[in-house]
PQR file with spaces between the fields and no chain letter, atoms N, CA, C, O and H, PARSE charges and radii, in Angstrom:
ATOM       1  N    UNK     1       0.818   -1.190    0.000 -0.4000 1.5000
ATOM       2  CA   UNK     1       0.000    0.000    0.000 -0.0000 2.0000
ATOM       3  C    UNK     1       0.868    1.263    0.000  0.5500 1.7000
ATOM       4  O    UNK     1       0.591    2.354   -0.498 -0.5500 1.4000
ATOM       5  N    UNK     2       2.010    0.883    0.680 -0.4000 1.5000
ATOM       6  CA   UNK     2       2.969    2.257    0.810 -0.0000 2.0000
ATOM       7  C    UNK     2       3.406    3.463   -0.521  0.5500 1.7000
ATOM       8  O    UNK     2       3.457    4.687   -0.639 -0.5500 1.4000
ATOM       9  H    UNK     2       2.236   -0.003    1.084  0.4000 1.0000
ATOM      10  N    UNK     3       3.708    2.034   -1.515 -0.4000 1.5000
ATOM      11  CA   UNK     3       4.158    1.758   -3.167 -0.0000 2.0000
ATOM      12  C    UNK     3       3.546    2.624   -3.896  0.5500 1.7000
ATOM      13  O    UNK     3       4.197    3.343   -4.653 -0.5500 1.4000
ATOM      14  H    UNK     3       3.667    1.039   -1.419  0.4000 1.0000
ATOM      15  N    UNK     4       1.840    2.742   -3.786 -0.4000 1.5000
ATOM      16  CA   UNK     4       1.225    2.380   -4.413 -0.0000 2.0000
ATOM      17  C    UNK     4       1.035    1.641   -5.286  0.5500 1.7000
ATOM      18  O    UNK     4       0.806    1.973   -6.449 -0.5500 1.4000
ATOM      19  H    UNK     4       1.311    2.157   -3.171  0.4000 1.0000
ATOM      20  N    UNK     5       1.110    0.354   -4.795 -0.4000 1.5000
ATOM      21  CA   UNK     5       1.194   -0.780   -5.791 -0.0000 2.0000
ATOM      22  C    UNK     5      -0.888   -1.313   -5.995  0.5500 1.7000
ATOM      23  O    UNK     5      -1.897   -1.290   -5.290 -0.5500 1.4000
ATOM      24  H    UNK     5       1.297    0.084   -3.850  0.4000 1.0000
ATOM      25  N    UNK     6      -0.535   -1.680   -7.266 -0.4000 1.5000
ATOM      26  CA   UNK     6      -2.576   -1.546   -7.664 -0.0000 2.0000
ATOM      27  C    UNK     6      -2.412   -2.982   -8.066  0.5500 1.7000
ATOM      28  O    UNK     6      -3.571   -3.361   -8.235 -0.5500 1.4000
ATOM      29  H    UNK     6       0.284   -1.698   -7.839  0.4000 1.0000
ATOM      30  N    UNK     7      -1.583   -4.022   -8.320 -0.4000 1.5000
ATOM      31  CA   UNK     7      -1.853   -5.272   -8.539 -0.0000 2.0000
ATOM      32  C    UNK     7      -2.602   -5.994   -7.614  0.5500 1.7000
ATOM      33  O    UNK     7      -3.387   -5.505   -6.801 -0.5500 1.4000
ATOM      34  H    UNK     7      -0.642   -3.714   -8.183  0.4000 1.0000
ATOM      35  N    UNK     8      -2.320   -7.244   -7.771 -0.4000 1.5000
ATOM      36  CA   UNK     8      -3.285   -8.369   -6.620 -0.0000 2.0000
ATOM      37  C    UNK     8      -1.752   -8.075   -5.744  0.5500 1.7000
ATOM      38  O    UNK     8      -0.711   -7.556   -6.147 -0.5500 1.4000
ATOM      39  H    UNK     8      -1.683   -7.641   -8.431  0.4000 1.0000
ATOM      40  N    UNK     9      -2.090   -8.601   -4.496 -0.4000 1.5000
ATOM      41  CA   UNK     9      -1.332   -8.883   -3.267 -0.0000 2.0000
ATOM      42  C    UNK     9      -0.304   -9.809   -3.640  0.5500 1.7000
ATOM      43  O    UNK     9      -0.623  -10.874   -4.167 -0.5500 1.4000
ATOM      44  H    UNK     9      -2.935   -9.022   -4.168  0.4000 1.0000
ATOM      45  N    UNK    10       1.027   -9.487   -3.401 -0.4000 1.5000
ATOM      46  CA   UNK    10       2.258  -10.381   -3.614 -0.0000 2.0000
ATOM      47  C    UNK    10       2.033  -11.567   -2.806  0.5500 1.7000
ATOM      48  O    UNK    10       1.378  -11.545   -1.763 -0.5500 1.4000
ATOM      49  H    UNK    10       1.286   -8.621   -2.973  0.4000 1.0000
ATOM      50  N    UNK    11       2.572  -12.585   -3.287 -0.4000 1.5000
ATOM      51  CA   UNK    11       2.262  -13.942   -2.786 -0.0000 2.0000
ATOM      52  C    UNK    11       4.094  -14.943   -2.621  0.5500 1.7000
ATOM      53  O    UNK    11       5.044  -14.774   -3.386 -0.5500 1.4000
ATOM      54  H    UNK    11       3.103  -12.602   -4.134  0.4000 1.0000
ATOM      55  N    UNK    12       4.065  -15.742   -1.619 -0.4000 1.5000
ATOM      56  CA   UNK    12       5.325  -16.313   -1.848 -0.0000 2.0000
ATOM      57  C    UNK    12       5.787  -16.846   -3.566  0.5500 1.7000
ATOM      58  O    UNK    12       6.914  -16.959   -4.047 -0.5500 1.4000
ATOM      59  H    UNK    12       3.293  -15.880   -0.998  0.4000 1.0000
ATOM      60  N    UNK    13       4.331  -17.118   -4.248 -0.4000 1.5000
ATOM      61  CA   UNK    13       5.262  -17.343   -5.250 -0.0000 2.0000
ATOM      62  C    UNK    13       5.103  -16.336   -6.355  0.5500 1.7000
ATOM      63  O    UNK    13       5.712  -16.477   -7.416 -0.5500 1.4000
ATOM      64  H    UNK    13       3.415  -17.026   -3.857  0.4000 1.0000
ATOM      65  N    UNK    14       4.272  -15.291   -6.122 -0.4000 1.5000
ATOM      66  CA   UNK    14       4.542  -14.289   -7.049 -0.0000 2.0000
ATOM      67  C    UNK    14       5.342  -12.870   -6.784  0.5500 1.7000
ATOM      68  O    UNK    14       4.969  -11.929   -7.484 -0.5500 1.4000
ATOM      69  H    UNK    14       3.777  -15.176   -5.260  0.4000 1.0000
ATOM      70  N    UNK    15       6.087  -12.698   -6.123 -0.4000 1.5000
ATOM      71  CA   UNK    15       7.128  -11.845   -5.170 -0.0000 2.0000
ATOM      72  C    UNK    15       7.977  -11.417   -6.666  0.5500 1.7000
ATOM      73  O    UNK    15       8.008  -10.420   -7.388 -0.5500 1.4000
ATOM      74  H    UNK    15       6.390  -13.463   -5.554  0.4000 1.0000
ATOM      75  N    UNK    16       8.702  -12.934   -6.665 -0.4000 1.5000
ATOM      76  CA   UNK    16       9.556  -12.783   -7.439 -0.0000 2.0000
ATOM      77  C    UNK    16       9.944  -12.273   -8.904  0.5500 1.7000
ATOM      78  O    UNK    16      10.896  -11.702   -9.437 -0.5500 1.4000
ATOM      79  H    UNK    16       8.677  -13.744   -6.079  0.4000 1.0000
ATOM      80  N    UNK    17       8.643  -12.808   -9.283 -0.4000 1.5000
ATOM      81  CA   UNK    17       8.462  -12.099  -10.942 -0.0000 2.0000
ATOM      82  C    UNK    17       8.201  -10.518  -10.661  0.5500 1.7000
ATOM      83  O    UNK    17       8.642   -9.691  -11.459 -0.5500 1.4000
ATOM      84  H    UNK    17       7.870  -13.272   -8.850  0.4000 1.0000
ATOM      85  N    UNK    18       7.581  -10.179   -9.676 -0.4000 1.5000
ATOM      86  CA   UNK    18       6.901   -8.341   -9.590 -0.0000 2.0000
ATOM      87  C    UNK    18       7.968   -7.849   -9.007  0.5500 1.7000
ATOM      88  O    UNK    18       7.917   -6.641   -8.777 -0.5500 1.4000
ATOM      89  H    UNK    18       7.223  -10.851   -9.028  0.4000 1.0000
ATOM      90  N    UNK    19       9.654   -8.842   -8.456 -0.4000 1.5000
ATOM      91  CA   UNK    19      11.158   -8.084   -8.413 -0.0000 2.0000
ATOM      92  C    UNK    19      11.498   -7.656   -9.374  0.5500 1.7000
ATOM      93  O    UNK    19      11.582   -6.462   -9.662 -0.5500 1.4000
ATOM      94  H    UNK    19       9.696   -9.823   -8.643  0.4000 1.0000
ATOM      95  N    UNK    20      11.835   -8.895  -10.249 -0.4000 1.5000
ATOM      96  CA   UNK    20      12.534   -9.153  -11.701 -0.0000 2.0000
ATOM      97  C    UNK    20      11.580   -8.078  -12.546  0.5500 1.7000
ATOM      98  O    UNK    20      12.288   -7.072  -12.587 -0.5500 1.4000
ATOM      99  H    UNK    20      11.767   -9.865  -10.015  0.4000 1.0000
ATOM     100  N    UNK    21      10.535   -7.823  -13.128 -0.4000 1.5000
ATOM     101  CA   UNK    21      10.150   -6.928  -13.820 -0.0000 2.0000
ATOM     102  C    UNK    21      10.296   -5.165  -13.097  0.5500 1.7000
ATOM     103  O    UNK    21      10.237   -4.157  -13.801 -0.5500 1.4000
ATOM     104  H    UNK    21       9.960   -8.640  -13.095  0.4000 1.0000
ATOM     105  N    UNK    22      10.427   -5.158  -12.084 -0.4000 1.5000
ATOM     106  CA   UNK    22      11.007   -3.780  -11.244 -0.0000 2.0000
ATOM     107  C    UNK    22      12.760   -3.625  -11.714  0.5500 1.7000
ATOM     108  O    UNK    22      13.471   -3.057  -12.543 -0.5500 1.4000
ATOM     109  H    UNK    22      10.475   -5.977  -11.512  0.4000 1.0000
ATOM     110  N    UNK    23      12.821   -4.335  -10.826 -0.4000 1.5000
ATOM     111  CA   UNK    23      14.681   -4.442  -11.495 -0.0000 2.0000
ATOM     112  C    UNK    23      14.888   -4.399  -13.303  0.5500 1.7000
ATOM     113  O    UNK    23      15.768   -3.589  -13.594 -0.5500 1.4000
ATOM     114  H    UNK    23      12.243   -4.796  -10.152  0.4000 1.0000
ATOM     115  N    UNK    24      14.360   -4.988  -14.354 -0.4000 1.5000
ATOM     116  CA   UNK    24      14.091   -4.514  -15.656 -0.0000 2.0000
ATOM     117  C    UNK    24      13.948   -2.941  -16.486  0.5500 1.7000
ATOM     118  O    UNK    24      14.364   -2.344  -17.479 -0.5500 1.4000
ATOM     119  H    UNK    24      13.645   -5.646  -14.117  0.4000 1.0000
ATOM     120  N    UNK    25      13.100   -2.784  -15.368 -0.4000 1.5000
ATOM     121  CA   UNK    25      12.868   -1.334  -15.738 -0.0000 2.0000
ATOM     122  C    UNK    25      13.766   -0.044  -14.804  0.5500 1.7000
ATOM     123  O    UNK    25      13.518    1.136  -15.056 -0.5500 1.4000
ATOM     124  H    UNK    25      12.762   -3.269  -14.562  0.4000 1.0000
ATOM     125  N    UNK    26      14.699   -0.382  -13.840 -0.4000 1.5000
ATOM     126  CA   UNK    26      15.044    0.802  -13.347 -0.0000 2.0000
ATOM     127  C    UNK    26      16.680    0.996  -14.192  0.5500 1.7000
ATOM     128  O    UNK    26      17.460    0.240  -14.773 -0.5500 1.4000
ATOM     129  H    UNK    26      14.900   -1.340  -13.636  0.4000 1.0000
ATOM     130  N    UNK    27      16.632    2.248  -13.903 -0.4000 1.5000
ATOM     131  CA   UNK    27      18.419    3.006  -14.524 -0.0000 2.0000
ATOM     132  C    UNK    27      18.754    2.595  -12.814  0.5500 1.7000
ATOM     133  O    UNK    27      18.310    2.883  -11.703 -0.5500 1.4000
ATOM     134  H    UNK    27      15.999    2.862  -13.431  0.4000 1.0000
ATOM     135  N    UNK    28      20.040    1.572  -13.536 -0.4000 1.5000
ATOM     136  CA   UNK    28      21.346    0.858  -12.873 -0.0000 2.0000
ATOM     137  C    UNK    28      22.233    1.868  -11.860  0.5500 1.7000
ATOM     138  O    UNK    28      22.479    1.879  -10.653 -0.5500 1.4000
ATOM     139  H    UNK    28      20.401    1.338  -14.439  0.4000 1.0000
ATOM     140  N    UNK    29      22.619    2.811  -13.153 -0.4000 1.5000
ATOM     141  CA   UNK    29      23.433    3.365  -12.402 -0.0000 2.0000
ATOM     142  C    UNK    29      22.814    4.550  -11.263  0.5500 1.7000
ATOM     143  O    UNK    29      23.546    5.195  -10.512 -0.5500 1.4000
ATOM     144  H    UNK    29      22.420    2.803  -14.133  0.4000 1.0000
ATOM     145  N    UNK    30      21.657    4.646  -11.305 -0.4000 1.5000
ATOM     146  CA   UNK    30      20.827    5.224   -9.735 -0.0000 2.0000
ATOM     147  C    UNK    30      20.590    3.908   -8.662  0.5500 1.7000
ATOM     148  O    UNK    30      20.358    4.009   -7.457 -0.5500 1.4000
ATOM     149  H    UNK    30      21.062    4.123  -11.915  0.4000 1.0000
ATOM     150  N    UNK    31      20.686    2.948   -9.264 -0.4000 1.5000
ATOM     151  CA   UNK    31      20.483    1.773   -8.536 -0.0000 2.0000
ATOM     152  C    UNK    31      21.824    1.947   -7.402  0.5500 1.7000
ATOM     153  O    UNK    31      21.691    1.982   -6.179 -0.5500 1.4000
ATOM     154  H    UNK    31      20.875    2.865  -10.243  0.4000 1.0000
ATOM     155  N    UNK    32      22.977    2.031   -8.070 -0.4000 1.5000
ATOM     156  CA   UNK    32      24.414    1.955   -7.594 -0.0000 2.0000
ATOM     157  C    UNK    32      24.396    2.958   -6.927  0.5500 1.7000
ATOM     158  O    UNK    32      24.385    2.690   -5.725 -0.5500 1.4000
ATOM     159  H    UNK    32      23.086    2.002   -9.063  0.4000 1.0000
ATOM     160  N    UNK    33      24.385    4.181   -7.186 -0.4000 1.5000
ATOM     161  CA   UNK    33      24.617    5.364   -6.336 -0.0000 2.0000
ATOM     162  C    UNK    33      23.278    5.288   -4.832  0.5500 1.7000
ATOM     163  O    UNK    33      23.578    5.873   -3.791 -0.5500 1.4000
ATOM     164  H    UNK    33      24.394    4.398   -8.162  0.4000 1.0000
ATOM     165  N    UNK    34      22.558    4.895   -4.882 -0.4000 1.5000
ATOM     166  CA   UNK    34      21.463    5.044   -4.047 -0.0000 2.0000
ATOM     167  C    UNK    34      21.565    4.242   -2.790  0.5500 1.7000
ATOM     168  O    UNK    34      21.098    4.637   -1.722 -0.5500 1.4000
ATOM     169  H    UNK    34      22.314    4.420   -5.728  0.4000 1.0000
ATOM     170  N    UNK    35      22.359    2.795   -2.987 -0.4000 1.5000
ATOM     171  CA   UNK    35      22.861    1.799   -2.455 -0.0000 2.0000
ATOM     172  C    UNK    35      24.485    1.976   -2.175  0.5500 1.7000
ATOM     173  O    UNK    35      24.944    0.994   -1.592 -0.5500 1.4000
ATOM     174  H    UNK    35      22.739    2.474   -3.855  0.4000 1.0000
ATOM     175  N    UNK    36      25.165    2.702   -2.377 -0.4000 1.5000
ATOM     176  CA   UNK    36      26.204    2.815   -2.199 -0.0000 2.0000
ATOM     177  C    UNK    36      26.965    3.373   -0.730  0.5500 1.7000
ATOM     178  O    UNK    36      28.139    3.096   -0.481 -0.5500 1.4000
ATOM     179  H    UNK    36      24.792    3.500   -2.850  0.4000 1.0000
ATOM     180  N    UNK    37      26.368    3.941   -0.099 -0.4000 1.5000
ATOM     181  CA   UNK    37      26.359    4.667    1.286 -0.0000 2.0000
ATOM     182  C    UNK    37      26.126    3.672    2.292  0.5500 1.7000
ATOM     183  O    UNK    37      26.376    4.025    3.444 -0.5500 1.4000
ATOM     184  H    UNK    37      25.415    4.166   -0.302  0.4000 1.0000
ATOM     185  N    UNK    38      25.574    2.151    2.056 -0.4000 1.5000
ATOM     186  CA   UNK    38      25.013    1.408    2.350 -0.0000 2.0000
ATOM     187  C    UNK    38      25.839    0.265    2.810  0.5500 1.7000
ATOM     188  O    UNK    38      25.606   -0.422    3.805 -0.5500 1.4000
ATOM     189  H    UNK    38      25.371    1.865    1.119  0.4000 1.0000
ATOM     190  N    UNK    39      27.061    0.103    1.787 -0.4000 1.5000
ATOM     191  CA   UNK    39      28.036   -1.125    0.909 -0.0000 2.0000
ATOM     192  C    UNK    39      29.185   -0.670    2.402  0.5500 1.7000
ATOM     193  O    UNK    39      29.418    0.397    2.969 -0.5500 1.4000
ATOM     194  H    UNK    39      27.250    0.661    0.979  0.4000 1.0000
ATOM     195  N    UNK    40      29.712   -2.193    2.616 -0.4000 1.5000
ATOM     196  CA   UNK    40      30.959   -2.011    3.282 -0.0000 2.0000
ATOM     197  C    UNK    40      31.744   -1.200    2.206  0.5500 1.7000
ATOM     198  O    UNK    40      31.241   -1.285    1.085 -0.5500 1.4000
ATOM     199  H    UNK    40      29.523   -3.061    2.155  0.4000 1.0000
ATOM     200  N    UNK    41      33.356   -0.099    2.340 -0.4000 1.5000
ATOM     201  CA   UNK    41      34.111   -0.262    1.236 -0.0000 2.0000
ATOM     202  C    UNK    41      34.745   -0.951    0.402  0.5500 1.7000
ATOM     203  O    UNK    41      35.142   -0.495   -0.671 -0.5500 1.4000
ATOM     204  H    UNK    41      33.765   -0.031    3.250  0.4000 1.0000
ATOM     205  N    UNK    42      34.942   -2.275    0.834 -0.4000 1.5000
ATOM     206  CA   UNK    42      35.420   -3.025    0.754 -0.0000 2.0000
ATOM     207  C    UNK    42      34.700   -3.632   -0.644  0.5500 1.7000
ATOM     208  O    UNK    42      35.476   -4.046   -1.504 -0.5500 1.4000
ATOM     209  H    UNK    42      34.620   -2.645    1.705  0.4000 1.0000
ATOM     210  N    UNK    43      33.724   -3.681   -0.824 -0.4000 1.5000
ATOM     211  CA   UNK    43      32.910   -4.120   -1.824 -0.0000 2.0000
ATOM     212  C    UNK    43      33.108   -4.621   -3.412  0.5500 1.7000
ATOM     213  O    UNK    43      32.966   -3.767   -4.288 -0.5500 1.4000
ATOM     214  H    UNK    43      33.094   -3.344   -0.125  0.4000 1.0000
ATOM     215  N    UNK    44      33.287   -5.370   -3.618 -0.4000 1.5000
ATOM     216  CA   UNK    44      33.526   -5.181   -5.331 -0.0000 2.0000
ATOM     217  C    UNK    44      31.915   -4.796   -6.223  0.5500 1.7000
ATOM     218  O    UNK    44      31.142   -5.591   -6.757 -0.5500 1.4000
ATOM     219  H    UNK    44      33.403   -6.064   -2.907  0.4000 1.0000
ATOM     220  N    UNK    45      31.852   -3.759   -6.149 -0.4000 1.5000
ATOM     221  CA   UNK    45      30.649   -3.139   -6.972 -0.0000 2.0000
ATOM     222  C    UNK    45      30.356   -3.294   -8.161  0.5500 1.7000
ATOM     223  O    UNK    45      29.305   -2.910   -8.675 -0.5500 1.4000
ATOM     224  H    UNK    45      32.480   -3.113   -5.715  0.4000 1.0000
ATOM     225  N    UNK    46      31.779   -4.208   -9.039 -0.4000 1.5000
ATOM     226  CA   UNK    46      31.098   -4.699   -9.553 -0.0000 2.0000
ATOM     227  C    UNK    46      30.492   -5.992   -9.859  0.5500 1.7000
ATOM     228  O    UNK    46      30.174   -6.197  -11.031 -0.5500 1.4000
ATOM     229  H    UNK    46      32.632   -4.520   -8.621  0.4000 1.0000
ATOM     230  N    UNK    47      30.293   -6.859   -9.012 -0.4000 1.5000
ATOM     231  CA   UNK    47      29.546   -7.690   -8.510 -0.0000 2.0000
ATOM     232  C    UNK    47      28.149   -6.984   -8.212  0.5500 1.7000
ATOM     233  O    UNK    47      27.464   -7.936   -7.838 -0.5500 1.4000
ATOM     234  H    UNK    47      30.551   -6.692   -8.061  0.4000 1.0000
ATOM     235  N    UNK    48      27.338   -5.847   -8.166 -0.4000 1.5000
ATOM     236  CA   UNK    48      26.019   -5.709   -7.863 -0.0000 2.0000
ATOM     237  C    UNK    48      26.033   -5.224   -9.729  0.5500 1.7000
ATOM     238  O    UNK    48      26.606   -4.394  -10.435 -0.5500 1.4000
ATOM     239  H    UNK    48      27.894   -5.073   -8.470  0.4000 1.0000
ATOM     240  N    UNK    49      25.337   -5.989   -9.843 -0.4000 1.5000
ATOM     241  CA   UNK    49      24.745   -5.916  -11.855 -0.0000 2.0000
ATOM     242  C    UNK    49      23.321   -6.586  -11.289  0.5500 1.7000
ATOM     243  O    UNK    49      22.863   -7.313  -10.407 -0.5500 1.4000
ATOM     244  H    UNK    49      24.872   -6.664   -9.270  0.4000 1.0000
ATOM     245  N    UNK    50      22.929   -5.708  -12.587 -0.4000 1.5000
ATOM     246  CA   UNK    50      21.250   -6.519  -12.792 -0.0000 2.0000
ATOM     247  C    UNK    50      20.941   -8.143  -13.122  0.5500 1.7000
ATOM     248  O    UNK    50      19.955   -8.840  -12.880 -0.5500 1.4000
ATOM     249  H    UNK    50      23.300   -5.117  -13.304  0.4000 1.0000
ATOM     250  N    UNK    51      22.618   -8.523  -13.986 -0.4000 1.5000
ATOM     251  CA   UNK    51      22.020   -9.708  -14.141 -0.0000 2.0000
ATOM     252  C    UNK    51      22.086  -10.740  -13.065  0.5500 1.7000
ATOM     253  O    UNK    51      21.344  -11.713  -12.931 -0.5500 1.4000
ATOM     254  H    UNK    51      23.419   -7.957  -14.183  0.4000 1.0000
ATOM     255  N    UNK    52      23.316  -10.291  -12.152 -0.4000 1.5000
ATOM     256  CA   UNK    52      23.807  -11.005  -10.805 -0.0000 2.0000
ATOM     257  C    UNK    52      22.397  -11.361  -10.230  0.5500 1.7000
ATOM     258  O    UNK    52      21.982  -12.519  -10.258 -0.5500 1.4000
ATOM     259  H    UNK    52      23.919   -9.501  -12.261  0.4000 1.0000
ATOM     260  N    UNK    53      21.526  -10.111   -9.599 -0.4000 1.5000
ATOM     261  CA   UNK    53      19.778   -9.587   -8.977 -0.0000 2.0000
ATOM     262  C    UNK    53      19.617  -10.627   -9.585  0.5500 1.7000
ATOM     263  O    UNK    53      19.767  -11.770   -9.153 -0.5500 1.4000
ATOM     264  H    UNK    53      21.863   -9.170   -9.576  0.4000 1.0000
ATOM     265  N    UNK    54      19.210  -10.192  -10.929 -0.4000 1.5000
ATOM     266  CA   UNK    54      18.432  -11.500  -11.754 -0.0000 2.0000
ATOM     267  C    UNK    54      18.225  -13.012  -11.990  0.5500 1.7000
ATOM     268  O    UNK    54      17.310  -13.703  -12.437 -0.5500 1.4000
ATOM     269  H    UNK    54      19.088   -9.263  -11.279  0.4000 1.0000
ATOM     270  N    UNK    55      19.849  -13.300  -11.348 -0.4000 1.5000
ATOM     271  CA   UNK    55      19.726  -14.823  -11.107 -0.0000 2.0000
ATOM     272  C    UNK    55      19.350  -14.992   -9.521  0.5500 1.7000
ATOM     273  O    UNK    55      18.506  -15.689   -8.957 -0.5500 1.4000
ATOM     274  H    UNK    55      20.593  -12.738  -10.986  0.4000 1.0000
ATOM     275  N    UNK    56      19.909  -14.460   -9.245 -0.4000 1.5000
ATOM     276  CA   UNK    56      19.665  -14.789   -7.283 -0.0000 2.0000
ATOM     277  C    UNK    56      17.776  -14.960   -6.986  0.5500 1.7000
ATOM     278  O    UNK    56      17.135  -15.704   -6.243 -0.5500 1.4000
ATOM     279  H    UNK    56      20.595  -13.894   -9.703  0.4000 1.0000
ATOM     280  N    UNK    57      17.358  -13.861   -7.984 -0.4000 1.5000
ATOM     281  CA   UNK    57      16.352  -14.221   -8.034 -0.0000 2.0000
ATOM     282  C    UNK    57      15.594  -15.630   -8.654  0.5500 1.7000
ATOM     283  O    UNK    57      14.384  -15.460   -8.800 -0.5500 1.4000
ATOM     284  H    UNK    57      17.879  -13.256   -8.587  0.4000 1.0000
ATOM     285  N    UNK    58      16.005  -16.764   -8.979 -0.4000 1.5000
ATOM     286  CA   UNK    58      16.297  -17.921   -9.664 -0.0000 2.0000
ATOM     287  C    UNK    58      15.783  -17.188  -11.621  0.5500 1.7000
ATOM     288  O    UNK    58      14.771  -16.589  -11.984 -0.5500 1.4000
ATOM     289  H    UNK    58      16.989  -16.902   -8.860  0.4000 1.0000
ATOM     290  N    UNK    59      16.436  -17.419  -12.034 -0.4000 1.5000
ATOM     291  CA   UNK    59      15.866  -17.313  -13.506 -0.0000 2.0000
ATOM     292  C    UNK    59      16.038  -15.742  -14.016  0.5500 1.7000
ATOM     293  O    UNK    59      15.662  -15.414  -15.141 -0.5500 1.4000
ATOM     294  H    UNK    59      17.258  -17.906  -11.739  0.4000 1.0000
């Protein structure tokens, strides 16, 4: 409700597809900067990619 999200109610098994099509559509590199304040330094950043998200998410 926070979202305003207008779909049906996320479900354990529909979570994942309404990630993966979010993650699809956002600019990356606001992804990185937004999350970055966040990251030990230590981090290899580039290890956070969309397609990395994309599998963790299975598929």
């Amino acid at each position: 409700m926070q979202t305003g999200w207008k779909d049906a109610p996320l479900t354990e098994s529909t979570w994942r597809n309404a990630v993966r099509q979010r993650l699809l559509n956002l600019k990356w590199e606001r992804i990185i900067e937004d999350v970055r304040p966040f990251l030990e330094p230590t981090i290899d950043l580039n290890l956070l990619t969309r397609d990395n998200l994309l599998g963790l998410l299975g598929g």
